[in-house]
C-alpha positions in Angstrom: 114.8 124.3 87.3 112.2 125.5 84.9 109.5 122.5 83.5 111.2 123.1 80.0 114.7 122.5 81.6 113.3 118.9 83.1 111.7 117.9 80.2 115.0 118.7 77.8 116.6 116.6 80.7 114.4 113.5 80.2 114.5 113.9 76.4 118.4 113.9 76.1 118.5 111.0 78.8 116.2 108.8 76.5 117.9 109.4 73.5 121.8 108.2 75.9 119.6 105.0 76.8 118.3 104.4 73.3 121.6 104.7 71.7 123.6 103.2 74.6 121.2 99.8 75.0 120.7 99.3 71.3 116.8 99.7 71.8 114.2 100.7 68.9 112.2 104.0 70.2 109.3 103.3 70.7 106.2 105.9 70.2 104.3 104.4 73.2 107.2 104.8 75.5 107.6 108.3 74.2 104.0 108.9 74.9 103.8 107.5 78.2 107.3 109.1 79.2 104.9 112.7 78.1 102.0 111.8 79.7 103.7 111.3 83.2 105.7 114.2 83.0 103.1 116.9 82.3 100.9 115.4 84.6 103.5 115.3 87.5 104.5 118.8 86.9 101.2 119.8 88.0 102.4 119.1 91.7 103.6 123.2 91.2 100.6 124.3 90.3 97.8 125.0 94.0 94.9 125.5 91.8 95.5 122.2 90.5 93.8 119.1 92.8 96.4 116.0 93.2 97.7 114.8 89.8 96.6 111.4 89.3 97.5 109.3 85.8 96.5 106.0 84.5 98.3 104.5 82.1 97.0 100.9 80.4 100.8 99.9 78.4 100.5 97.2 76.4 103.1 94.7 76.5 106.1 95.4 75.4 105.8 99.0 75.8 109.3 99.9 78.2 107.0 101.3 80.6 109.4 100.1 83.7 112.1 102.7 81.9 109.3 105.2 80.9 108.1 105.9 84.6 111.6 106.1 86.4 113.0 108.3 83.3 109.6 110.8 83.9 109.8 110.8 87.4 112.8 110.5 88.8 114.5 114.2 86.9 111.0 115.8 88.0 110.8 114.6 91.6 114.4 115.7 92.1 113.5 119.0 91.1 110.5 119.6 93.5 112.1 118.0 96.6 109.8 115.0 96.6 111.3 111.4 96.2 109.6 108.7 94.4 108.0 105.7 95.7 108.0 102.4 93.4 105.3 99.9 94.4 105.0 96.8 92.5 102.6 93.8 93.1 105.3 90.5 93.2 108.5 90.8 94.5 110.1 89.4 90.7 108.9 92.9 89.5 110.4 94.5 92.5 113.9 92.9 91.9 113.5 93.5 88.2 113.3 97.3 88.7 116.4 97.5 91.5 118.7 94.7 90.4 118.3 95.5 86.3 115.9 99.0 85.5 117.5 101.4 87.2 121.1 100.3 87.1 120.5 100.3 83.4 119.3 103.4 83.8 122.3 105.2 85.6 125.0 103.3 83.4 123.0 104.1 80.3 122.8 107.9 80.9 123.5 110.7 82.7 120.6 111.0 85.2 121.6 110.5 88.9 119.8 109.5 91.7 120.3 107.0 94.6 118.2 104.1 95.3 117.1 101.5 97.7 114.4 98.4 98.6 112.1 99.1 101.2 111.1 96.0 103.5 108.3 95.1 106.7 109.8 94.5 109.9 109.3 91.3 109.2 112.0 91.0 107.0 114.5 92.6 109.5 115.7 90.8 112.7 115.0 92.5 116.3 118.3 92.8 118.7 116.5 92.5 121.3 114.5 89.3 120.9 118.5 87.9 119.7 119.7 89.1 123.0 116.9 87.4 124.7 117.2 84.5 123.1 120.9 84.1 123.4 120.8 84.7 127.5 118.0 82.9 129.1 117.0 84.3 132.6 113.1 85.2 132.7 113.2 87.6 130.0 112.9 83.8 128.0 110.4 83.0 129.9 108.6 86.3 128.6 109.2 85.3 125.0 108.6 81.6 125.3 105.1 83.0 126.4 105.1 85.1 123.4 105.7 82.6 120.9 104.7 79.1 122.7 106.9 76.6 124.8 108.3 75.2 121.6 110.8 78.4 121.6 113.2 77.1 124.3 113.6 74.4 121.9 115.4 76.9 119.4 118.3 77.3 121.9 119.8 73.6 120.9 118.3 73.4 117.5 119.3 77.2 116.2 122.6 78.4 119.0 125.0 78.0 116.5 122.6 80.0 113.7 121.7 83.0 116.4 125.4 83.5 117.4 127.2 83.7 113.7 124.4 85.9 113.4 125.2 87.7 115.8 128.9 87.8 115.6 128.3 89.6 112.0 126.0 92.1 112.8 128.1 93.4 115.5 131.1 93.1 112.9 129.0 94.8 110.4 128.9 92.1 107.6 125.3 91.6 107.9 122.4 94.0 108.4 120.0 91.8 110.1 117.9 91.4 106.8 117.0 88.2 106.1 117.3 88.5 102.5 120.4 89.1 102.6 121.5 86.3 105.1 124.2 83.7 103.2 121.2 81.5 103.1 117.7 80.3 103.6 116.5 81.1 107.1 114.0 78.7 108.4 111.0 80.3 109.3 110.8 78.3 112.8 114.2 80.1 113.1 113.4 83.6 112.3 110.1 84.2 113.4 111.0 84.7 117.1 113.6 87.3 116.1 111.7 89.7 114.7 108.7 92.1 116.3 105.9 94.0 114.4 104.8 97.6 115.2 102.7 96.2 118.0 105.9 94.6 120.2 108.3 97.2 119.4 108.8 99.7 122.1 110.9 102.1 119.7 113.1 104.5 121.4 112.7 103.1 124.7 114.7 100.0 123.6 118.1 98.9 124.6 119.2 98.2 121.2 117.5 101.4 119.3 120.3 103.0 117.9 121.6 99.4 116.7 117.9 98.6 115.2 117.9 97.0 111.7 114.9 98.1 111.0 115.4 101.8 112.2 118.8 102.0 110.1 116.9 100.6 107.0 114.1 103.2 107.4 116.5 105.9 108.1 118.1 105.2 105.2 114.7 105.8 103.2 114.9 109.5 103.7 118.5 109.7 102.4 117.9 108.4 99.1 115.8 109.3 95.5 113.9 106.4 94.7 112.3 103.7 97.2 111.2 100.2 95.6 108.2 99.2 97.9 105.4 96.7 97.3 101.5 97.2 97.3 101.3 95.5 100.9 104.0 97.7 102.4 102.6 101.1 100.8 99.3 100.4 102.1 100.3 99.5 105.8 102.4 103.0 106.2 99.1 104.7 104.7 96.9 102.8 106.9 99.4 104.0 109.9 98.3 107.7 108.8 101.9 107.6 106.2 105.2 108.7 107.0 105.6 105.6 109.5 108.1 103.2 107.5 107.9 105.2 104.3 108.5 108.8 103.5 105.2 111.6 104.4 102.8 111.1 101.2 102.9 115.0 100.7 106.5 114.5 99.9 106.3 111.8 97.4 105.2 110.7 93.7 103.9 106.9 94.1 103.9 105.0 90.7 102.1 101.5 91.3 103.0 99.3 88.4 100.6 96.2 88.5 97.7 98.5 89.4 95.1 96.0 89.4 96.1 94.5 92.1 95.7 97.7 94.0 91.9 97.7 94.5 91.8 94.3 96.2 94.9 94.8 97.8 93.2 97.2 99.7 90.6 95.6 100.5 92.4 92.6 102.0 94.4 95.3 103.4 91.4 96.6 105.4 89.6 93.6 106.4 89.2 91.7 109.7 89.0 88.4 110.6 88.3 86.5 113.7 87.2 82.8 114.8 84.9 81.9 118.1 87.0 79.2 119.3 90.6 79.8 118.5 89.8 83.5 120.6 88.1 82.2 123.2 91.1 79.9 123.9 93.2 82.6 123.8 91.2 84.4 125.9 91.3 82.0 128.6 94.7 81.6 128.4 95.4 85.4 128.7 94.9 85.4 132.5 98.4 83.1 133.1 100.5 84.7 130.4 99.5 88.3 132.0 100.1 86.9 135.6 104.1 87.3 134.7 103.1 91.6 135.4 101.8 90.5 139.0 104.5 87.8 139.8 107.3 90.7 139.0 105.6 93.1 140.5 104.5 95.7 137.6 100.5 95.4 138.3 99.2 95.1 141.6 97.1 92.2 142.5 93.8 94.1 142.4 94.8 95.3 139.0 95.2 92.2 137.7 91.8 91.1 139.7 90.3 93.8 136.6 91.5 92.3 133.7 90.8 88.7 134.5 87.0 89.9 135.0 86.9 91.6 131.8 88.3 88.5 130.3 85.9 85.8 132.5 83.2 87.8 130.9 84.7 88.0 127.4 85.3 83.8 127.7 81.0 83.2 128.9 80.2 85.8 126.1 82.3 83.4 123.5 80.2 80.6 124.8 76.9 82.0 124.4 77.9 83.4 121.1 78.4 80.4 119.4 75.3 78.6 119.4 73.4 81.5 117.9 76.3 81.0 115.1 75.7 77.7 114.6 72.0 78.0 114.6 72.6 79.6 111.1 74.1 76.8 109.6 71.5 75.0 110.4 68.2 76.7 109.3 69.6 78.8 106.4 69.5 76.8 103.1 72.2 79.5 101.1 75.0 77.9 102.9 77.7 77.0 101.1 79.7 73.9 101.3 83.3 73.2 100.2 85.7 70.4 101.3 85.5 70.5 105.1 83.8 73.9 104.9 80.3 75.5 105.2 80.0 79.0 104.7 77.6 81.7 104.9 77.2 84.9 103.5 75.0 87.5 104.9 72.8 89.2 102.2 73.9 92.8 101.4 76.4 92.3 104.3 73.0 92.7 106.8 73.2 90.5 110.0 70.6 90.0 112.5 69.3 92.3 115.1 70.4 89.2 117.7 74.1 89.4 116.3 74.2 93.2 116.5 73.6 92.9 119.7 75.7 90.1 120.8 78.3 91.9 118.9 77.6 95.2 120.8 78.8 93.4 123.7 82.2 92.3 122.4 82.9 96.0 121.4 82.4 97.4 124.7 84.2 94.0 126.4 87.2 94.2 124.0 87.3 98.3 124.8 87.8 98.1 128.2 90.3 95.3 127.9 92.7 97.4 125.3 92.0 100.1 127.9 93.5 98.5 130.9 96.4 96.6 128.9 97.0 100.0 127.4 97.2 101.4 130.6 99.9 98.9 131.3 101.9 99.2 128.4 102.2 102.9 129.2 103.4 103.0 132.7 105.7 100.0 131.8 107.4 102.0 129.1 107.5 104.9 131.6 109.8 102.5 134.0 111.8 101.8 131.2 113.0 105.7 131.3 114.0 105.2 135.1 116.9 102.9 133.8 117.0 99.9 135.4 119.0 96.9 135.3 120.2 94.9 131.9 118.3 91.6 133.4 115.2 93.7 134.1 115.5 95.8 131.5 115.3 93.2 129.0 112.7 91.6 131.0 110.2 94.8 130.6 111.1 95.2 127.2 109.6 91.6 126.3 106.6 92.0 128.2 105.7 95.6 126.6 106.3 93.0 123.3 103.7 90.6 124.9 101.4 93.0 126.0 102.0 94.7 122.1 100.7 92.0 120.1 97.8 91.6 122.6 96.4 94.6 122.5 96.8 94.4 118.5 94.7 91.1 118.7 92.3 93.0 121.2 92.1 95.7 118.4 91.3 93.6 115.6 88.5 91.1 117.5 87.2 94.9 118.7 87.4 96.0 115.0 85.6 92.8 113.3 82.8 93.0 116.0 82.1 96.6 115.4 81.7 96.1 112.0 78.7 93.5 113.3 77.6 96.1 115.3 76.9 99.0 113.1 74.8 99.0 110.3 76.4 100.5 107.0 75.8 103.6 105.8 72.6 103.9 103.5 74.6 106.4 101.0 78.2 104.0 100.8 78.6 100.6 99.7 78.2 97.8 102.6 81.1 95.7 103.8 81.1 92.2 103.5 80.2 89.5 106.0 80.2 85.9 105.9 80.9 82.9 108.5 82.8 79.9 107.5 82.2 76.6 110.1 85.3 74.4 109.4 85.1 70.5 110.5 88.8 69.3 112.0 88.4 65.3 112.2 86.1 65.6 115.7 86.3 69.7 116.0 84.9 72.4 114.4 84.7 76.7 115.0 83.4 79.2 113.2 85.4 82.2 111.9 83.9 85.2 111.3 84.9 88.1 108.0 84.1 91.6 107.4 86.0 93.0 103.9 85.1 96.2 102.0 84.0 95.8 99.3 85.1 98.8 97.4 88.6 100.0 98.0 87.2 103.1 96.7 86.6 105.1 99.9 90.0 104.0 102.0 91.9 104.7 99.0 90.4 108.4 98.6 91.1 108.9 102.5 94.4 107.3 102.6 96.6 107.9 99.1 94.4 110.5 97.0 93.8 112.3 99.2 97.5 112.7 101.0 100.2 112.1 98.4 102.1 114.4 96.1 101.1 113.0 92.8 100.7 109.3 91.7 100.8 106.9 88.2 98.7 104.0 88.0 100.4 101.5 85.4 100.0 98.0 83.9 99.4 95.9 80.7 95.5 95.6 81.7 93.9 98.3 83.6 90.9 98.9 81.5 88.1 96.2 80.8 85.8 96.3 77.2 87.7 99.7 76.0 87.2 101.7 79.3 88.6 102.8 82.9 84.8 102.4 84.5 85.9 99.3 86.6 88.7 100.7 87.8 87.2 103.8 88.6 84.4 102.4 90.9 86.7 99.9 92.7 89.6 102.2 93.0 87.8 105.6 94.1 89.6 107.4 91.4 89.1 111.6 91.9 87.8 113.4 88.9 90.9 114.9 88.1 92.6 111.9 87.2 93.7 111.7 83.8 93.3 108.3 81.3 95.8 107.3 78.4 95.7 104.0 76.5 98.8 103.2 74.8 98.9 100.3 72.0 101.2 97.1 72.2 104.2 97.5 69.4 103.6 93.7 68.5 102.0 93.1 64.9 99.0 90.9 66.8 97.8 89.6 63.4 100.8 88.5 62.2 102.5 86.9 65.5 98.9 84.9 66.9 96.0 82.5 66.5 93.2 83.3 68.6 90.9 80.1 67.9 87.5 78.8 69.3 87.3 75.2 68.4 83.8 74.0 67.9 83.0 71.7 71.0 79.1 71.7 70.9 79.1 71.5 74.8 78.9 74.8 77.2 81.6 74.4 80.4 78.1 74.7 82.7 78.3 70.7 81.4 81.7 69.9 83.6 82.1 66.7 82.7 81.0 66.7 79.0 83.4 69.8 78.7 86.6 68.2 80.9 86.7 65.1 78.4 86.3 67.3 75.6 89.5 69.4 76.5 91.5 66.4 77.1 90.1 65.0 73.1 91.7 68.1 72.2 94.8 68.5 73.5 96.6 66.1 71.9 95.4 67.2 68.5 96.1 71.4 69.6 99.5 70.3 70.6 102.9 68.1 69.3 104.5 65.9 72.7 108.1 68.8 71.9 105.2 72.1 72.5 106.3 74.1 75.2 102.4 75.5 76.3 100.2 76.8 79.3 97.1 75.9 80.2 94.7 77.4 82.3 92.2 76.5 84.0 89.7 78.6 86.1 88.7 75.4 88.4 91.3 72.7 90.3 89.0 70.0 90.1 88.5 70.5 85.7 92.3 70.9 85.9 92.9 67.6 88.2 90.1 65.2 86.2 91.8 66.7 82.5 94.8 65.2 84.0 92.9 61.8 84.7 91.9 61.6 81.2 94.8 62.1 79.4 97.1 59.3 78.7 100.5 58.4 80.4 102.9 59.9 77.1 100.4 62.9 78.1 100.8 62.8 81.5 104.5 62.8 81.8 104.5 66.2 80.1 102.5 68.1 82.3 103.8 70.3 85.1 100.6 70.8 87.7 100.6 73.7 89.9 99.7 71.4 92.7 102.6 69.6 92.6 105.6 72.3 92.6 106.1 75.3 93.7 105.4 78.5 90.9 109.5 78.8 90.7 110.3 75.3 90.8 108.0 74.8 88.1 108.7 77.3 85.7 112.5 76.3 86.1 111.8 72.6 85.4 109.6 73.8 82.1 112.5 75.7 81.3 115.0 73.5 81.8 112.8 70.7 79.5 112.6 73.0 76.4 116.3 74.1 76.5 116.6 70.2 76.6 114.7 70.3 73.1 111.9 68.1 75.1 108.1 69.1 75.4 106.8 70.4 78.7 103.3 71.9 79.0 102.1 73.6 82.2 99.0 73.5 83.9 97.8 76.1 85.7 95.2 78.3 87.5 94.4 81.9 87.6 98.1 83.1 89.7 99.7 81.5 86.0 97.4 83.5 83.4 99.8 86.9 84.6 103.1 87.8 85.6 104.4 84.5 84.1 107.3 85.9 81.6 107.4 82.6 78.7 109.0 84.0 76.0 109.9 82.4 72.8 110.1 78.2 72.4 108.9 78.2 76.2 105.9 79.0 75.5 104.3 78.6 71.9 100.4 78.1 73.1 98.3 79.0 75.5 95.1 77.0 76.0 92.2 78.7 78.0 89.4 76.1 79.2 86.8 78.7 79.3 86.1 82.4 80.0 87.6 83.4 83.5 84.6 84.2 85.3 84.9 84.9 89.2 84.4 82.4 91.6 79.9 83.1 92.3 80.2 82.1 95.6 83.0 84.6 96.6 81.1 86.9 99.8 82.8 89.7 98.4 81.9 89.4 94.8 78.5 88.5 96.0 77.9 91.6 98.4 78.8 93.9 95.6 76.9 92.5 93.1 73.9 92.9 95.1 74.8 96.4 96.4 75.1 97.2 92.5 71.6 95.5 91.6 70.2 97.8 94.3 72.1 100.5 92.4 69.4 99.8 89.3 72.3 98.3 87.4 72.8 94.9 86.5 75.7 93.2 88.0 76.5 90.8 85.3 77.1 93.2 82.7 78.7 95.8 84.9 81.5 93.8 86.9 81.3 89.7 86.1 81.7 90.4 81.9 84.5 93.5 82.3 86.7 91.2 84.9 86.5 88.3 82.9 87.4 90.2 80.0 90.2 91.8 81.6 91.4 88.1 82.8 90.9 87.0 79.3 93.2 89.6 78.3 95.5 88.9 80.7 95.5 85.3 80.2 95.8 85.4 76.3 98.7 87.7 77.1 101.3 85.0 78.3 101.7 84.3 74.5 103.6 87.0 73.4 106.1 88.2 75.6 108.8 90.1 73.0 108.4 91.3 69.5 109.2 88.1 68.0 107.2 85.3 69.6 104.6 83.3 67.7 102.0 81.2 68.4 98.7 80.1 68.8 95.7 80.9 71.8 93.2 78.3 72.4 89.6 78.9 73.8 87.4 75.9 74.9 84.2 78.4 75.1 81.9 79.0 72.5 79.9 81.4 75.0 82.8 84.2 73.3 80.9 83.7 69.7 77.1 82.6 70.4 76.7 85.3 73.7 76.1 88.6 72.9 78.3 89.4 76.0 80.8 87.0 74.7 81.3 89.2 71.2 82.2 92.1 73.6 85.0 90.1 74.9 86.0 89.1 71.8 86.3 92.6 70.8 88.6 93.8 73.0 90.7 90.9 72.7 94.0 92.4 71.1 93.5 92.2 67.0 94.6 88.3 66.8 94.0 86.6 63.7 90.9 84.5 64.5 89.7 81.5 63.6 86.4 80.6 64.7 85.1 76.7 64.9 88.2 75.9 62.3 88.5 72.9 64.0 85.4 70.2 65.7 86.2 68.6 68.7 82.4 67.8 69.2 81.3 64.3 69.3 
């Protein structure tokens, strides 16, 4: 089918929709639905690098309908399928359980569909099996999981057998999702296996797999709705692992901004000196179950407790040269029961290189021999033997799985102490955090990129069909420069901008009350936000507000009155679904309810209407300065000759600002009023920026005086 074909196909499949749902086109739908298509339809073209698109769509824009409608007609046509990833799983369920079923009753595209999950989410036959028969294969699991498992065969029989009884009727799938209802997670987690404990082919239960049949069914269908975390483990895995080969498929990632950091986390290691070197130590007695039945000799295992002996004196002579920093270096950090410190520029010593050198070649040589193992164990599995045994082998490749993934990562995090960065790259970030527990401590040890840009060239730009970046805020003061450095965007990609349809300065207040007090004066500022509250709002106000700090948000609360008081809804004290249903629940009751919240309520909370006629801001969402990450960069940009502040601090808090001042208008009709307790936004010269590429709210500036 011919480009012109498609697009006539999309056109006459938007104007079915707009007729058959009653919606008002929209010209930044229609744009967007363009931009997508012409950009995608470069795929066809070899002299034409991967097509890449970012798309900024203000609220309200359809831009859930505009992607699938572009993509979907065009993706059929080329062979490729499309893969969804959104950032929560409420956007996730929005797009399968109401975007594209209104899309294929609404018109007369056709494509099939499905949800794509971690193992996690899927239970393992064989660890059901095992659980449900006893004999030493428990044994082998119990070791897996802790003692506390045999436990589950009183507490969880009856659960583990119905759930049995209807997968092998076919009533359930094994997804736990799906189960009739919610499954502990003491209950579920020792039924399920990661990457690292499943032996794949080689199991008994393999063609009956939950997982397999779910990712099977992934390259039957059109359309896969994935999440960010899910997309970047299959890339990380070299892609094509749980999801569909890259080369074959168009990825749109709606909530974008979270991809950068998603990445990031993605890619980052952790480890702590204590916690490993006890399960070091306790490594030689879990692996003596491969000697007692025989699968390792006895000089065999003879190897790997030396190499673990001298991983277990190398942990103690680490950790005093760890806790030596915390106590000569005055940058330390402290919060609640934590110190922690971050190494300049990500630079550690010469002494940690070298202590770290030694873990590397220690943790090597014990993945090595486990390896070794795991191999010839999986090689006895092919000689058939027993049910009992069978089973047996099958839990100990799982054992020996997720310890040679912990291996891995302690071997990971220690190389990255081990190497000095690259001159020409940005550094990764280090940092130790020394946490007190009553009459214990340990020391964990981090290493995070601190630019996504490099694993996301390498891993999705580099490898996949085509892809669409989308979201309400991708850019930050009027440009894409943020998201180009943190995202490691090629230069091919291509930029649009498309306008919110809401009439800003007709449907919201943005106001900057004068307060005479900076927030750098906590407390002066905290009493003067709770002065103002009950004059910004009326006790039947359904509003947000949204703190950047717990503790301003906690002492606001202490100095508000009780009639005050019995309105709020605090994040602590719910969890983010019970407490948007309670707020609802009050304003349907025609009562007040006002939430208070941090920075996981200033996006993806959808208030429309009554629920949600102000939002009050208690000051400009700058980052947290002592996050390692944030700090790293910063410094690695000052190097850079730029200056931090004005390159990444002011553009994220004015994206956050944005995003935050967007919970008041959520459809066409909403009205209300946004409150900012920071007059930094009118007397900074980096504040007027902000202001600037606020959305065109009607302002009022120092209307009202809250000062004393």
């Amino acid at each position: 089918m011919s480009i012109e074909s498609i697009k006539k196909q999309i056109q006459f499949a938007y104007r079915q929709l707009i007729k058959s749902q009653s919606l008002i086109p929209r010209y930044g739908q229609r744009q967007m639905i363009a931009q997508i298509t012409n950009e995608l339809s470069k795929v066809q073209n070899p002299e034409v690098d991967t097509p890449i698109c970012v798309i900024e769509a203000g609220t309200g824009t359809g831009k859930t309908l505009a992607y699938l409608l572009a993509s979907l007609p065009l993706a059929k046509s080329y062979g490729y399928k499309v893969v969804i990833s959104t950032a929560t799983i409420a956007l996730q369920e929005q797009v399968v359980f109401k975007d594209i079923p209104e899309i294929l009753s609404g018109s007369e595209i056709s494509f099939s569909y499905t949800i794509a999950k971690g193992r996690k989410r899927y239970l393992c036959l064989s660890k059901l099996h095992i659980l449900l028969s006893g004999q030493d294969s428990l044994m082998a699991l119990a070791d897996l999981h802790g003692e506390s498992i045999t436990g589950l065969l009183t507490t969880e029989t009856e659960l583990y057998e119905s759930m049995l009884s209807k997968l092998e009727s076919g009533v359930w799938q094994g997804d736990r999702d799906e189960w009739e209802k919610p499954v502990p997670d003491k209950a579920w987690v020792p039924l399920t296996a990661d990457r690292f404990q499943c032996t794949g082919q080689k199991c008994s239960h393999f063609h009956d797999c939950c997982f397999y049949r779910a990712r099977d069914a992934l390259d039957n269908v059109d359309c896969i709705v994935s999440n960010h975390d899910l997309v970047l483990t299959d890339l990380a895995m070299g892609g094509g692992s749980i999801l569909p080969e890259p080369g074959k498929c168009f990825y749109i990632f709606d909530e974008a901004h979270h991809l950068p950091i998603k990445s990031n986390n993605h890619f980052a290691e952790i480890s702590n000196i204590k916690g490993t070197q006890n399960w070091i130590e306790g490594l030689g007695k879990e692996l003596s179950q491969l000697k007692r039945h025989e699968f390792i000799t006895e000089k065999e295992y003879a190897i790997i407790v030396g190499t673990l002996d001298q991983l277990a004196v190398h942990f103690k002579s680490t950790m005093p040269v760890l806790e030596q920093i915390f106590d000569t270096e005055e940058s330390n950090e402290s919060y609640e029961n934590k110190i922690q410190h971050t190494f300049l520029g990500g630079a550690v010593s010469e002494e940690i290189n070298k202590l770290a050198e030694i873990f590397v070649a220690h943790f090597k040589r014990l993945i090595t021999q486990l390896t070794n193992i795991d191999e010839n164990l999986k090689s006895l599995l092919d000689e058939r033997p027993l049910l009992e045994r069978k089973q047996l082998m099958e839990n100990l490749c799982s054992i020996l799985g997720e310890t040679i993934e912990r291996a891995d990562s302690n071997r990971s995090l220690w190389e990255s102490y081990a190497k000095a960065d690259s001159e020409d790259k940005p550094p990764n970030a280090r940092w130790l955090i020394l946490a007190e527990y009553e009459d214990n401590f340990d020391i964990s040890l981090y290493s995070s990129p601190i630019l996504a840009a490099d694993n996301l060239r390498e891993c999705l730009w580099g490898t996949c069909a085509g892809a669409v970046l989308t979201s309400a805020t991708l850019s930050a003061l009027g440009n894409f420069e943020m998201l180009k450095l943190k995202a490691g965007l090629p230069s091919q990609t291509t930029y649009l901008r498309i306008a919110s349809p809401f009439d800003f300065q007709k449907s919201a207040v943005f106001s900057v009350p004068k307060l005479g007090c900076e927030p750098s004066d906590s407390e002066n500022h905290t009493k003067l936000i709770a002065k103002a509250i009950p004059k910004v709002l009326t006790v039947t106000d359904g509003a947000l507000v949204l703190f950047s700090s717990r503790r301003q948000m906690q002492d606001v609360m202490l100095c508000l009155s009780t009639r005050w008081n019995d309105l709020i809804l605090c994040q602590d004290d719910y969890t983010k679904f019970e407490l948007l249903k309670y707020h609802r629940q009050r304003i349907d009751q025609g009562k007040g309810s006002i939430i208070f919240g941090l920075a996981s309520f200033a996006e993806g909370v959808d208030l429309p209407g009554r629920y949600c006629e102000n939002v009050l801001i208690a000051k400009i969402p700058f980052s947290i300065p002592n996050d390692p990450v944030e700090i790293t960069l910063a410094h690695w940009i000052e190097r850079q000759g730029h200056n931090p502040f004005m390159t990444l601090s002011v553009p994220d808090a004015a994206l956050k600002l944005v995003q935050a001042s967007g919970r008041l208008l959520r459809n066409e009709s909403d009205k209300g009023r946004i409150t900012l307790f920071d007059e930094r936004i009118i007397n900074r010269r980096y504040g007027n920026i902000m202001l600037n590429s606020l959305p065109p709210y009607r302002r009022e500036i120092f209307s009202e005086d809250f000062s004393d």
